[in-house]
N, CA, C and O of each residue as an XYZ file, in Angstrom:
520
protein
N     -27.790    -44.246    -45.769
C     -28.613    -43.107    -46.157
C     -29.115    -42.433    -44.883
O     -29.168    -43.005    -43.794
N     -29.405    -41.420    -45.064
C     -29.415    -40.129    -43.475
C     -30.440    -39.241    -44.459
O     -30.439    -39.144    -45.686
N     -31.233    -38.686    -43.548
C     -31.923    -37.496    -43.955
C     -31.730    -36.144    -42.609
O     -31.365    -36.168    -41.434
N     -32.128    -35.222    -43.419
C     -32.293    -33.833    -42.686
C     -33.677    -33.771    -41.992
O     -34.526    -34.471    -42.544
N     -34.042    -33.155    -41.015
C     -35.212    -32.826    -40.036
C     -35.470    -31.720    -40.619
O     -34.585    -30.894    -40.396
N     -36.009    -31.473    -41.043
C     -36.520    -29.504    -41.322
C     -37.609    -29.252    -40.335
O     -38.724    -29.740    -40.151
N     -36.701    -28.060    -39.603
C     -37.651    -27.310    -38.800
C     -38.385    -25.975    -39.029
O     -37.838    -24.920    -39.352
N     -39.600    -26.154    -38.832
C     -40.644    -24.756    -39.293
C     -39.875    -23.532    -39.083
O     -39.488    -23.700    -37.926
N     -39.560    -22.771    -39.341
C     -38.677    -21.263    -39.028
C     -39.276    -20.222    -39.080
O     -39.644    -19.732    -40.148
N     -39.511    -19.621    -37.781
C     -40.085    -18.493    -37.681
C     -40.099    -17.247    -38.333
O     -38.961    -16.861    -38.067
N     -40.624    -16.337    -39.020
C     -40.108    -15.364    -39.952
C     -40.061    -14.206    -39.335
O     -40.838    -14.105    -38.386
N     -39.484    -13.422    -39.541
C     -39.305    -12.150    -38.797
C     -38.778    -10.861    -39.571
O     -38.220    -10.989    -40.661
N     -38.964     -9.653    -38.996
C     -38.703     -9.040    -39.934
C     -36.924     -9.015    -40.639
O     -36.533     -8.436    -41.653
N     -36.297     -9.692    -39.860
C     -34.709     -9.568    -39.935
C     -34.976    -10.633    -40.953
O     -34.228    -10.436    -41.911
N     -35.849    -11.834    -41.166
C     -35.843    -12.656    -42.027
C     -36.988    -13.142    -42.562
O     -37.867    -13.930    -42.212
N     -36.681    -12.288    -43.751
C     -37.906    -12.371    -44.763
C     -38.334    -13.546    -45.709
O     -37.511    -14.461    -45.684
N     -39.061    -13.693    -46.271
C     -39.814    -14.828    -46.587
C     -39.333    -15.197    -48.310
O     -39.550    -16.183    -49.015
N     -38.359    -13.483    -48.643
C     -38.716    -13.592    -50.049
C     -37.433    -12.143    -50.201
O     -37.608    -11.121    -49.538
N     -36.574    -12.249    -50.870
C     -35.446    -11.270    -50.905
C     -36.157     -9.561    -51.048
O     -36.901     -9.271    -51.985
N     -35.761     -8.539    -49.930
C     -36.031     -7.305    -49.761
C     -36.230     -6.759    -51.131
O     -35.591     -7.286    -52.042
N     -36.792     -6.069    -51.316
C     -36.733     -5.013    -53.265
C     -35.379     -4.140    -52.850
O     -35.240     -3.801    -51.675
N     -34.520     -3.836    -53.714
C     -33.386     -3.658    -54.196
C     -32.161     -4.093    -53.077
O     -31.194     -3.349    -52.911
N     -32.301     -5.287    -52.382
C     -31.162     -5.593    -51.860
C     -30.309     -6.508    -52.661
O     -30.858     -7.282    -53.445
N     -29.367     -6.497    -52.571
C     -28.003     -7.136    -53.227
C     -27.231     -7.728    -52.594
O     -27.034     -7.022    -51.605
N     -26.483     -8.841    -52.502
C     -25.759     -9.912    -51.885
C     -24.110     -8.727    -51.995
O     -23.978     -7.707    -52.671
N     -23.409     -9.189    -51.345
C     -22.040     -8.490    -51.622
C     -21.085     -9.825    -52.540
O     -21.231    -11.030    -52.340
N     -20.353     -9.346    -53.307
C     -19.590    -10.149    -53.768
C     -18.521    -11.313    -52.963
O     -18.095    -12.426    -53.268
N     -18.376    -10.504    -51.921
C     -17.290    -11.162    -50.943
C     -17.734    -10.570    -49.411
O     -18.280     -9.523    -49.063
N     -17.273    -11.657    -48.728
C     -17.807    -11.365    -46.997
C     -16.523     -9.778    -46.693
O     -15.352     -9.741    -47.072
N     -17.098     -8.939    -46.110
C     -15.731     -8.018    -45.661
C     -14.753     -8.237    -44.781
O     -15.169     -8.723    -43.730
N     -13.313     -8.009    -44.844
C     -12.064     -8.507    -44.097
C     -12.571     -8.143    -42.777
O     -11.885     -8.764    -41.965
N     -13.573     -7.329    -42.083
C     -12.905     -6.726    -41.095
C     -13.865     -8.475    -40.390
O     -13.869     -8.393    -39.162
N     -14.276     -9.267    -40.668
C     -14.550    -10.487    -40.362
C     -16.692    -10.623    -40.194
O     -17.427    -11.600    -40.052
N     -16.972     -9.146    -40.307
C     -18.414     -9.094    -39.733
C     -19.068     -9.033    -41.434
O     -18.761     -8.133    -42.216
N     -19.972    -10.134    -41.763
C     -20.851     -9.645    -42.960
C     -21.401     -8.166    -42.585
O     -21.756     -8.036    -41.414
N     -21.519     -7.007    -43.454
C     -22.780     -6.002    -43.485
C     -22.054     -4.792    -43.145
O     -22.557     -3.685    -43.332
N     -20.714     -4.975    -42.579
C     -19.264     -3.458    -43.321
C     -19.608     -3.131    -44.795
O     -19.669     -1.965    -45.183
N     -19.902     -4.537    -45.869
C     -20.109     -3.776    -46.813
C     -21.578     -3.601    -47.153
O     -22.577     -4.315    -47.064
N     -21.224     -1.920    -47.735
C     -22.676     -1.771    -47.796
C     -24.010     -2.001    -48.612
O     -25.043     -1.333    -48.617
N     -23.619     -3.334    -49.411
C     -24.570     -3.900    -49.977
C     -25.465     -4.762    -49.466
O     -26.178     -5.521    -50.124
N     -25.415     -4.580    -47.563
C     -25.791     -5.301    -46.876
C     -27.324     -4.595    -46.324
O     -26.885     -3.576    -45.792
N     -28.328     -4.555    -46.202
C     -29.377     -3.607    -45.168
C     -28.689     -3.602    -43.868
O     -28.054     -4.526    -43.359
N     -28.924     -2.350    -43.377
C     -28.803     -2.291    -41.723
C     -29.339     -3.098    -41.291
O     -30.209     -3.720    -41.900
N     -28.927     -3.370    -39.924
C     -29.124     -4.205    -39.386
C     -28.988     -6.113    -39.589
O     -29.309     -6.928    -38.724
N     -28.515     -6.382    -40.757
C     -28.121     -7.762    -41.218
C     -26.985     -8.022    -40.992
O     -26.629     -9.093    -41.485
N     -26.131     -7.405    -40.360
C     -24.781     -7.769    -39.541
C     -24.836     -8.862    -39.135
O     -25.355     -8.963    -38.023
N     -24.398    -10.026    -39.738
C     -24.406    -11.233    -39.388
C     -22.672    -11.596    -38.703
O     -21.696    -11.178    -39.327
N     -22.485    -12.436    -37.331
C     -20.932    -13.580    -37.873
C     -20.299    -14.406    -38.564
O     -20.629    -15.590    -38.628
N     -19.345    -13.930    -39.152
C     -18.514    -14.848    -40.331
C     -17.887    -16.024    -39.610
O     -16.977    -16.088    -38.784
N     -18.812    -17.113    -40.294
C     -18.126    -18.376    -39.903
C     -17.419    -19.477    -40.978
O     -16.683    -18.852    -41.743
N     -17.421    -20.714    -41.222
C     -16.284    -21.197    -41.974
C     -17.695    -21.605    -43.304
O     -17.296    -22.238    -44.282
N     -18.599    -21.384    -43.282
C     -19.833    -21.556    -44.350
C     -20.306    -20.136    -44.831
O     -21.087    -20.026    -45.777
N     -19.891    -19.235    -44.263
C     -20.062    -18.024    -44.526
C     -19.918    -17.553    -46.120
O     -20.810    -16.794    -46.499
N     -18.664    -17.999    -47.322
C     -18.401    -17.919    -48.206
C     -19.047    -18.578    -48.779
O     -19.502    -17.932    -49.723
N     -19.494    -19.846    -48.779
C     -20.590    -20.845    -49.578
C     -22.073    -20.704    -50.028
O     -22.747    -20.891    -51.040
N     -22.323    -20.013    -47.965
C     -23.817    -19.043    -48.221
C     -24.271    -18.586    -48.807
O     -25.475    -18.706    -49.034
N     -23.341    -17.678    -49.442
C     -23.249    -16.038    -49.732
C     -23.222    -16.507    -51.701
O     -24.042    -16.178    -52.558
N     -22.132    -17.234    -51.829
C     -22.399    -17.770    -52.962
C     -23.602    -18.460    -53.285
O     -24.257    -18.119    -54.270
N     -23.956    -19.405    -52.540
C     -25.345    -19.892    -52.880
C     -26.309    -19.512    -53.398
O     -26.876    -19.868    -54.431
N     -26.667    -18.241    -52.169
C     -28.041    -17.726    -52.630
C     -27.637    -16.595    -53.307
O     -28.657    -15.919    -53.442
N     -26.417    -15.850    -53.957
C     -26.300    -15.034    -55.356
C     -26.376    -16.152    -56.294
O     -27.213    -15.795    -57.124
N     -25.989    -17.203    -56.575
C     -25.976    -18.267    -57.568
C     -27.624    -18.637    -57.966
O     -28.014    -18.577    -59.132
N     -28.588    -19.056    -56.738
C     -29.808    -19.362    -56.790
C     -30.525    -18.292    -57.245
O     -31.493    -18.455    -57.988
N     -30.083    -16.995    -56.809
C     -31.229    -15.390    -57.392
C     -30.827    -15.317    -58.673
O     -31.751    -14.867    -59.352
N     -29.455    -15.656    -59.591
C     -29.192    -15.472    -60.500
C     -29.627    -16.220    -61.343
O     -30.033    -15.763    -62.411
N     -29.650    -17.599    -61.062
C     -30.212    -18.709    -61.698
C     -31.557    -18.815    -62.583
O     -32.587    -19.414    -62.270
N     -31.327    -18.173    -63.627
C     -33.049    -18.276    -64.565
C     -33.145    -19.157    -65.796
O     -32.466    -20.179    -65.906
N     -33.875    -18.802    -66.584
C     -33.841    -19.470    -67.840
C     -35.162    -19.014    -68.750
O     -35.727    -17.921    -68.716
N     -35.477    -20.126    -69.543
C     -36.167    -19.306    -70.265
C     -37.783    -19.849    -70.109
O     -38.703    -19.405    -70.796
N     -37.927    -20.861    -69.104
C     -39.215    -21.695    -68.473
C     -39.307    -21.586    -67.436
O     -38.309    -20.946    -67.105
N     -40.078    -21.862    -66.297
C     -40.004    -22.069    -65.295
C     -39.402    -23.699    -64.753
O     -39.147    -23.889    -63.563
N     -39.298    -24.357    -65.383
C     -38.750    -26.255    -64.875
C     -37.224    -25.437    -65.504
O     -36.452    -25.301    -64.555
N     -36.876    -25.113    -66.267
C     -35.186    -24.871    -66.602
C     -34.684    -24.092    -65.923
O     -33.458    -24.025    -66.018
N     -35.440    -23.079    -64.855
C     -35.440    -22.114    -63.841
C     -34.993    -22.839    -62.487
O     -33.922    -22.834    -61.882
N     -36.348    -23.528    -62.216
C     -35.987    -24.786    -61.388
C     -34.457    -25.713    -60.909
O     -33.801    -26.023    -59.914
N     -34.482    -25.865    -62.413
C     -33.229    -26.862    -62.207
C     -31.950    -26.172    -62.273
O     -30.890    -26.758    -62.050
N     -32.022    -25.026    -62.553
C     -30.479    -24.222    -62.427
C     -30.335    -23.741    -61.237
O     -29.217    -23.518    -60.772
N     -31.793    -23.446    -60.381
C     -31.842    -22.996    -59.152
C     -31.763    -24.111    -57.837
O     -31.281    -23.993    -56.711
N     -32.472    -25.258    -58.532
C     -31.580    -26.459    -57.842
C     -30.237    -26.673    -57.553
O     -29.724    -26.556    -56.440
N     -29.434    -27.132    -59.054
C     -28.338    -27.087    -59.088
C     -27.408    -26.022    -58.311
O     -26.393    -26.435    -57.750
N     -27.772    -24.554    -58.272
C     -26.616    -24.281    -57.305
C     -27.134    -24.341    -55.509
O     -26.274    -24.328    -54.628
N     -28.261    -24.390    -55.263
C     -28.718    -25.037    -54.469
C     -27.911    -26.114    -53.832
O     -27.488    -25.904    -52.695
N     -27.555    -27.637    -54.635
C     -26.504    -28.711    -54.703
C     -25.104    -28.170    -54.461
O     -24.340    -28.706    -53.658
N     -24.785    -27.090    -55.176
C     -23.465    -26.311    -55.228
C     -22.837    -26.052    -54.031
O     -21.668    -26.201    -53.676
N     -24.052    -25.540    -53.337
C     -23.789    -24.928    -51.781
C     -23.754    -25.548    -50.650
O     -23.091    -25.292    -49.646
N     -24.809    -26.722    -50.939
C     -24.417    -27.816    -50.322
C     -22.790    -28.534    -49.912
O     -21.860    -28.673    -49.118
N     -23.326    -28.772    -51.027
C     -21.658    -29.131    -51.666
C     -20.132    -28.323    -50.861
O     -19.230    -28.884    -50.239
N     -20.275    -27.133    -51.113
C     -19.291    -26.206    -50.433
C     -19.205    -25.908    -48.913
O     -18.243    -25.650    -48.190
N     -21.083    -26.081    -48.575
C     -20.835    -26.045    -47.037
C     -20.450    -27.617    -46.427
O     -20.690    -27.690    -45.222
N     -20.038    -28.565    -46.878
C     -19.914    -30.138    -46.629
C     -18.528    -29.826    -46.603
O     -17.782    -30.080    -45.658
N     -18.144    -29.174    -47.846
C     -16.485    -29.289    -47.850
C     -15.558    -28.347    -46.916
O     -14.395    -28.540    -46.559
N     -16.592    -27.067    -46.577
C     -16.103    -26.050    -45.567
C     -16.132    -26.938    -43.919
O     -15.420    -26.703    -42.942
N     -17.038    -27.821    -44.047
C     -16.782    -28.804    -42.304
C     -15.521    -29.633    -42.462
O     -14.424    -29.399    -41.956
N     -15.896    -30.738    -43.325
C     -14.530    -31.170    -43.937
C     -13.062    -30.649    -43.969
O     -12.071    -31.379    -43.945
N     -13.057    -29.324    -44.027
C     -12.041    -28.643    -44.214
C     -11.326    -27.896    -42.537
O     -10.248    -27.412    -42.191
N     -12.469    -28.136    -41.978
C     -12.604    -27.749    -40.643
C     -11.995    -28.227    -39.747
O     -11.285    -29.228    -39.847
N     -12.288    -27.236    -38.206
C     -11.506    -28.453    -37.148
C     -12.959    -29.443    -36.356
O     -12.914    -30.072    -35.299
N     -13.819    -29.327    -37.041
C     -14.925    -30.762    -36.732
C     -13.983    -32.101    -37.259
O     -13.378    -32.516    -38.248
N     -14.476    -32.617    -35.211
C     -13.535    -33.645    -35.324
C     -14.819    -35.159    -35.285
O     -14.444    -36.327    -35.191
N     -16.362    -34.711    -35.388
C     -16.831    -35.817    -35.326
C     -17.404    -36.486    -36.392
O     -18.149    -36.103    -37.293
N     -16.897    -37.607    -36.107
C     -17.141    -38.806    -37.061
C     -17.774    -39.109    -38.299
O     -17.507    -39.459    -39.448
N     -19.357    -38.632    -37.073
C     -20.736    -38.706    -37.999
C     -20.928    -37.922    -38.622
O     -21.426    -38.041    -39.742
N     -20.505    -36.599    -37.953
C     -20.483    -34.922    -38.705
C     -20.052    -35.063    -40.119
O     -20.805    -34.754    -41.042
N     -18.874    -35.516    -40.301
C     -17.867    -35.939    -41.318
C     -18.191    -36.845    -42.179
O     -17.771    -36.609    -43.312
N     -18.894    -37.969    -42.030
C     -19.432    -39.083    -42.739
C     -20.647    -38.336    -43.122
O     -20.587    -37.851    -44.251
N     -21.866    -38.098    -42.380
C     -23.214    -36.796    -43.360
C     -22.586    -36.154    -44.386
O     -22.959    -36.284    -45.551
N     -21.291    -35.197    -43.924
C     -21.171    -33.962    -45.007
C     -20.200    -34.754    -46.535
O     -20.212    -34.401    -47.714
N     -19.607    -35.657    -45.999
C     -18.810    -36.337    -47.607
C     -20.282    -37.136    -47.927
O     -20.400    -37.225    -49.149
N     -21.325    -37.683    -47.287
C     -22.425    -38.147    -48.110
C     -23.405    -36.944    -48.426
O     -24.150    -37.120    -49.390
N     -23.495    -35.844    -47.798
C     -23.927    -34.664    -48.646
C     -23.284    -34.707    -50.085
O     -23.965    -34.850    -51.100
N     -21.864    -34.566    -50.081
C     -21.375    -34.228    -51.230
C     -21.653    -35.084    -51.859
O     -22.615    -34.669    -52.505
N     -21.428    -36.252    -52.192
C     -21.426    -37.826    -53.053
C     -23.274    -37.294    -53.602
O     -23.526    -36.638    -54.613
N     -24.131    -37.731    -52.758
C     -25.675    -37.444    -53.091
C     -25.925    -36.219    -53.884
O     -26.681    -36.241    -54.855
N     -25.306    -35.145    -53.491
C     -25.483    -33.240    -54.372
C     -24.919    -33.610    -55.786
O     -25.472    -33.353    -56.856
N     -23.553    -34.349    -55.586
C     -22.722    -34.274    -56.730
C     -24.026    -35.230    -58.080
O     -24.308    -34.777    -59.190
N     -24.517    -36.438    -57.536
C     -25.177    -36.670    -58.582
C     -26.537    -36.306    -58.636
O     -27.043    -36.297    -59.759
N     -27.104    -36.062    -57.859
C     -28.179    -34.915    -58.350
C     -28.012    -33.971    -59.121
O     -28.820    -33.585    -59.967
N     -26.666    -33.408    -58.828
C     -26.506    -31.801    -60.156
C     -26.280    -32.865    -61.069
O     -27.349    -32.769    -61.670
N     -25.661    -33.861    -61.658
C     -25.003    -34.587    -62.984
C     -26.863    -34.823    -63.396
O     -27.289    -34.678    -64.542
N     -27.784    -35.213    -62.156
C     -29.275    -35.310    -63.508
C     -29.717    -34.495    -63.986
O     -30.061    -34.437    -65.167
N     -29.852    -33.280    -62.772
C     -30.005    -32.356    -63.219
C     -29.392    -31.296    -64.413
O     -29.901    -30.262    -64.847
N     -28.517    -31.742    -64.658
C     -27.300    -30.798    -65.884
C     -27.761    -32.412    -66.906
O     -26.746    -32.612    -67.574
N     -28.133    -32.814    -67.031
C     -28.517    -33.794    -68.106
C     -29.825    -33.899    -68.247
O     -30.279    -34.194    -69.353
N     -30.719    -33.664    -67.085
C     -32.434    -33.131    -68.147
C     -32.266    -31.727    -68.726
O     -32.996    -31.385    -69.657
N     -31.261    -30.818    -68.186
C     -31.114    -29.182    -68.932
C     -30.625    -29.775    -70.108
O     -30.939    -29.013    -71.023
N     -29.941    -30.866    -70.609
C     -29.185    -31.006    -71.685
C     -30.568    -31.416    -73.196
O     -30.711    -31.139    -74.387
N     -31.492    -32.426    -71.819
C     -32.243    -33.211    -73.014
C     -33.468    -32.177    -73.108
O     -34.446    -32.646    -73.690
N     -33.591    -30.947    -72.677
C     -34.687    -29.852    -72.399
C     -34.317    -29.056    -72.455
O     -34.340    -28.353    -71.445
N     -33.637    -28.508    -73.783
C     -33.186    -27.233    -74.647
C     -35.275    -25.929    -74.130
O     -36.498    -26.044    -74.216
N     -34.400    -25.115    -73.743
C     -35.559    -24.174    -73.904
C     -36.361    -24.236    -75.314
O     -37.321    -23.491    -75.511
């Protein structure tokens, strides 16, 4: 078992605390390789596309989308893809040319740990019908 360090993160105006009023995720990163060509991006959020870039992006459209009809069934759908992304950024290293060890052993025990967290989580949504 391994845990994560979370470090305090400075906020700034490039990174807000709480999604902009009418900004929108893009469906897909743009070919020309730079997030924020497309223009569902704010100026200035020109980010580099890297090999987690697609997982990201899914994530947090999956997590903003994620509601229900409580706030705990809200929770746990917003968990769950939360787990999702996890999940995808573990398999995007995996998939990678990271050649270390430990790197590799964290991200398949990311996945193993996400994978059954979403299975409780998709089974208290089951026994906690809105």
């Amino acid at each position: 078992m391994f845990t994560f360090t979370e470090r305090p993160v400075r906020r700034t105006a490039m990174m807000p605390d709480r999604p902009m009023a009418g900004m929108s995720m893009p469906q897909s990163a743009s070919s020309s390789g730079m997030m924020g060509q497309d223009h569902a991006m704010p100026p200035g959020m020109n980010m580099p596309r890297t090999v987690f870039s697609e997982a990201e992006m899914g994530m947090h459209r999956a997590m903003m989308m994620a509601t229900d009809v409580n706030t705990q069934r809200t929770w746990a759908r917003k968990m769950i893809a939360h787990h999702r992304g996890a999940i995808a950024m573990s398999q995007a290293l995996l998939g990678s040319d990271a050649t270390d060890a430990e790197a590799r052993r964290m991200a398949q025990a990311v996945i193993d740990a996400q994978t059954r967290e979403i299975a409780e989580l998709e089974s208290w949504l089951e026994r906690h019908p809105g």
